[in-house]
Backbone as CSV, one residue per row, in Angstrom:
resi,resn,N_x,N_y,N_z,CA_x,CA_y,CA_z,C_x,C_y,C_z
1,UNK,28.693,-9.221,-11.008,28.072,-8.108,-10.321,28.969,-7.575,-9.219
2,UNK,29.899,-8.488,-8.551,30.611,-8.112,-7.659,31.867,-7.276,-7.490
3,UNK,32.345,-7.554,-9.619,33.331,-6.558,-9.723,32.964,-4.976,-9.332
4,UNK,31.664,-4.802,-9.986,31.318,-3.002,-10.249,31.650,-2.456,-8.401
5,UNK,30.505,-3.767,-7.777,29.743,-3.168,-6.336,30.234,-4.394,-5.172
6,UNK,30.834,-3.972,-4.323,30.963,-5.107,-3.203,29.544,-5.750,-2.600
7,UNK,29.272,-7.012,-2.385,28.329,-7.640,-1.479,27.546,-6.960,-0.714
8,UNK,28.447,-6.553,-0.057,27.416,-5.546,1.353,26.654,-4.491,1.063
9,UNK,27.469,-3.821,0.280,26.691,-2.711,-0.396,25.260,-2.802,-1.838
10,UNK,25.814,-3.919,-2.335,24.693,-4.852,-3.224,23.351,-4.928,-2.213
11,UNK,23.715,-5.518,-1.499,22.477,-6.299,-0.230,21.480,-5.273,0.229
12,UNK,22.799,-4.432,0.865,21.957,-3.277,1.389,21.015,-2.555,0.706
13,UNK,21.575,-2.118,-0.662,20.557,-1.191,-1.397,19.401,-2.264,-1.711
14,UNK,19.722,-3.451,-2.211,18.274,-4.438,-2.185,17.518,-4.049,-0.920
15,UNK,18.085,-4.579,0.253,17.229,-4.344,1.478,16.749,-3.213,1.799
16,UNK,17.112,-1.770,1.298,16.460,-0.559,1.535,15.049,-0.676,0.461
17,UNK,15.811,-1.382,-1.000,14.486,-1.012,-1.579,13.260,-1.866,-1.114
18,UNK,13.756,-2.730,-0.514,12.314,-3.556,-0.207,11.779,-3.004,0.723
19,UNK,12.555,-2.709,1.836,12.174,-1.928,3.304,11.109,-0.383,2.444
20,UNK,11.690,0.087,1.967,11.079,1.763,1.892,10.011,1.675,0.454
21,UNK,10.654,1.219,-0.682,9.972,1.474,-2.006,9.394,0.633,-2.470
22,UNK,8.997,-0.864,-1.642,8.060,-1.900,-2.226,6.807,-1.272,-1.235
23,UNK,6.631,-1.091,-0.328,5.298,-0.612,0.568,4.870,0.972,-0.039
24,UNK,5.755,1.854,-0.704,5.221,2.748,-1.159,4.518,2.473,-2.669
25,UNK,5.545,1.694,-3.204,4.465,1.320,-4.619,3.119,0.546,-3.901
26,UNK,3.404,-0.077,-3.335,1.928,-1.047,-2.728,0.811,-0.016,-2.642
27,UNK,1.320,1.148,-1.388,0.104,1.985,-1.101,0.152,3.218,-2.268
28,UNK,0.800,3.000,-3.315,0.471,3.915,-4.590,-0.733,2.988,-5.520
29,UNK,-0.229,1.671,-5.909,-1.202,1.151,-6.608,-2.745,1.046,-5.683
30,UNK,-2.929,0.571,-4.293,-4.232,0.817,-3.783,-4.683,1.817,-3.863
31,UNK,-3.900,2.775,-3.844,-4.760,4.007,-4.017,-5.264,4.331,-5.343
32,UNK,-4.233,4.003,-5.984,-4.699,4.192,-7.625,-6.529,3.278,-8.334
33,UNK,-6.444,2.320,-7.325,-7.656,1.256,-7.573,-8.816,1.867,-6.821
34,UNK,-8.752,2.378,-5.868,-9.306,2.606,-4.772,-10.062,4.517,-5.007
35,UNK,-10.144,4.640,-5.702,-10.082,5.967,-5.653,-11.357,6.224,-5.716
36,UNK,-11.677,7.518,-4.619,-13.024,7.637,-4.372,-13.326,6.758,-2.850
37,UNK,-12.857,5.642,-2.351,-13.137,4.492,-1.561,-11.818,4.622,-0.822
38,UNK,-10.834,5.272,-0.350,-9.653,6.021,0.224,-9.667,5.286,1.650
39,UNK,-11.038,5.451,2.370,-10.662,4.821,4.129,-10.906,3.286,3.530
40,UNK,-11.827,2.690,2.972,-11.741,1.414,3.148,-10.330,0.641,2.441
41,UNK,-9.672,1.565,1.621,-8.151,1.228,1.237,-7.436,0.960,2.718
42,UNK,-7.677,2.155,3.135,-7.080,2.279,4.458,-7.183,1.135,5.831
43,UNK,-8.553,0.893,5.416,-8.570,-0.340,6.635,-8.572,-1.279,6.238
44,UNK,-8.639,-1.928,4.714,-8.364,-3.244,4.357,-6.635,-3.446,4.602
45,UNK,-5.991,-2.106,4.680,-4.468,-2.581,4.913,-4.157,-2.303,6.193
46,UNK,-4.442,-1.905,6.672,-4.547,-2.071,8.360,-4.896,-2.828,9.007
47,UNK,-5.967,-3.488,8.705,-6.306,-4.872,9.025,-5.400,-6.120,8.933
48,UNK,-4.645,-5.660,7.263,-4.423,-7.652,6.882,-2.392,-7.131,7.698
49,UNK,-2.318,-5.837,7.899,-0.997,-5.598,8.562,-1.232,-6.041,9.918
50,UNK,-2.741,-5.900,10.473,-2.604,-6.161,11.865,-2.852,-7.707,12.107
51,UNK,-3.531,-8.316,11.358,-3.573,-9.381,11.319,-2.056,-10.438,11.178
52,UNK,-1.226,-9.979,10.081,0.369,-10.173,10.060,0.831,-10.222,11.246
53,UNK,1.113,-8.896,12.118,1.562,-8.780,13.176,1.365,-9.609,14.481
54,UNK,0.178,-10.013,14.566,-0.631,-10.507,15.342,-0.381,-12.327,15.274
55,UNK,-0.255,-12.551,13.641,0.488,-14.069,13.506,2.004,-14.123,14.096
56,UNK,2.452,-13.125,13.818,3.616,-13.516,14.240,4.328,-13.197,15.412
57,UNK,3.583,-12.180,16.263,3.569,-12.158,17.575,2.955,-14.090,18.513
58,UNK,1.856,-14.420,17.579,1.095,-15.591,18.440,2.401,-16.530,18.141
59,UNK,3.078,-16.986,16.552,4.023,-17.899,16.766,5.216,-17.891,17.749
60,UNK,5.517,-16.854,17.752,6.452,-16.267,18.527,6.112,-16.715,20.237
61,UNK,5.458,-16.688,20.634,4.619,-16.674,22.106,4.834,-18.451,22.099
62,UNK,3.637,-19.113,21.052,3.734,-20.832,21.013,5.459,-21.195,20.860
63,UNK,6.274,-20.322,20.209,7.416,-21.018,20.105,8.630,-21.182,21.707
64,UNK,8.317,-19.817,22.479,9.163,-19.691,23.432,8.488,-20.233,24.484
65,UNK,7.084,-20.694,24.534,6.415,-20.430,26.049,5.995,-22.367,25.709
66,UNK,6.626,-22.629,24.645,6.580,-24.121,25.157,5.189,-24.831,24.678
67,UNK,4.632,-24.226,24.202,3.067,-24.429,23.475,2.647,-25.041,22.448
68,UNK,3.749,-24.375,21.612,3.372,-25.189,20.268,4.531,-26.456,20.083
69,UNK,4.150,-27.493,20.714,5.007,-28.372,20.540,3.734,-29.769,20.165
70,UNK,4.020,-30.135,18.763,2.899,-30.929,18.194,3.462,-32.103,18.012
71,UNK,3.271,-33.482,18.400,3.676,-34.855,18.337,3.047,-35.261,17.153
72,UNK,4.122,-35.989,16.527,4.036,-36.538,15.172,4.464,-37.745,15.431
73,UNK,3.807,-39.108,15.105,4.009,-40.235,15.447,5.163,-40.638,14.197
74,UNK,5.781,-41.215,15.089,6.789,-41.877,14.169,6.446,-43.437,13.625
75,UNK,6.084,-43.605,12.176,5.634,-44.349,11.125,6.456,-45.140,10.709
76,UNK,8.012,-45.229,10.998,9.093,-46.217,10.625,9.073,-47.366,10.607
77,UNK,9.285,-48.316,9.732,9.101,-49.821,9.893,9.498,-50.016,11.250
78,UNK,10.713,-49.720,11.584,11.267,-50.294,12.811,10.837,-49.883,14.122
79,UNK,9.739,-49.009,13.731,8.798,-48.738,15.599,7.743,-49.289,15.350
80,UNK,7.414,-49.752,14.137,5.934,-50.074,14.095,6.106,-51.848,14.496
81,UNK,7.137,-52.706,13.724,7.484,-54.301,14.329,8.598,-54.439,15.264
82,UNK,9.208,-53.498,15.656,10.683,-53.969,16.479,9.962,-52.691,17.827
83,UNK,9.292,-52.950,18.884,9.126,-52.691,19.634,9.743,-53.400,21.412
C-alpha cells in the first residue's frame, strides 16, 4: 500500500474519513429509521454525545486531581507469607 501512497497521507485520509463521513452516515441512517420521529432522533443523540463528553471530561478530572487512585491489594505469595 505504501508504494502507490506515503504513510502520512494514507493516515490522514483514514482520519478525515472517520472525523467527517462516519458521523454523517450515522446521522443519515438515524434519520432514515427515524422518520416521522426527527426530534427524538435528535435528542437520543444528543444525549448519549453528552453523556460521552461528560465521561470523559469526569475521567479526565479523577485522573489529574488525584481522585481516582484505587488500591488493589497485592495477592503475591511473597506478601501474603514473607512479611
Amino acid at each position: 500500500m505504501y508504494a502507490l501512497v506515503n504513510a502520512v497521507t494514507f493516515w490522514r485520509a483514514i482520519d478525515e474519513l472517520g472525523r467527517y463521513v462516519k458521523p454523517l452516515l450515522v446521522g443519515w441512517a438515524i434519520a432514515r429509521a427515524a422518520r416521522g420521529r426527527e426530534m427524538m432522533a435528535v435528542l437520543t443523540v444528543a444525549i448519549t454525545a453528552t453523556a460521552w463528553i461528560f465521561a470523559i471530561y469526569a475521567s479526565w478530572l479523577l485522573a489529574n486531581l488525584g481522585g481516582g487512585r484505587i488500591n488493589i491489594p497485592d495477592f503475591a505469595m511473597t506478601s501474603m507469607f514473607c512479611q
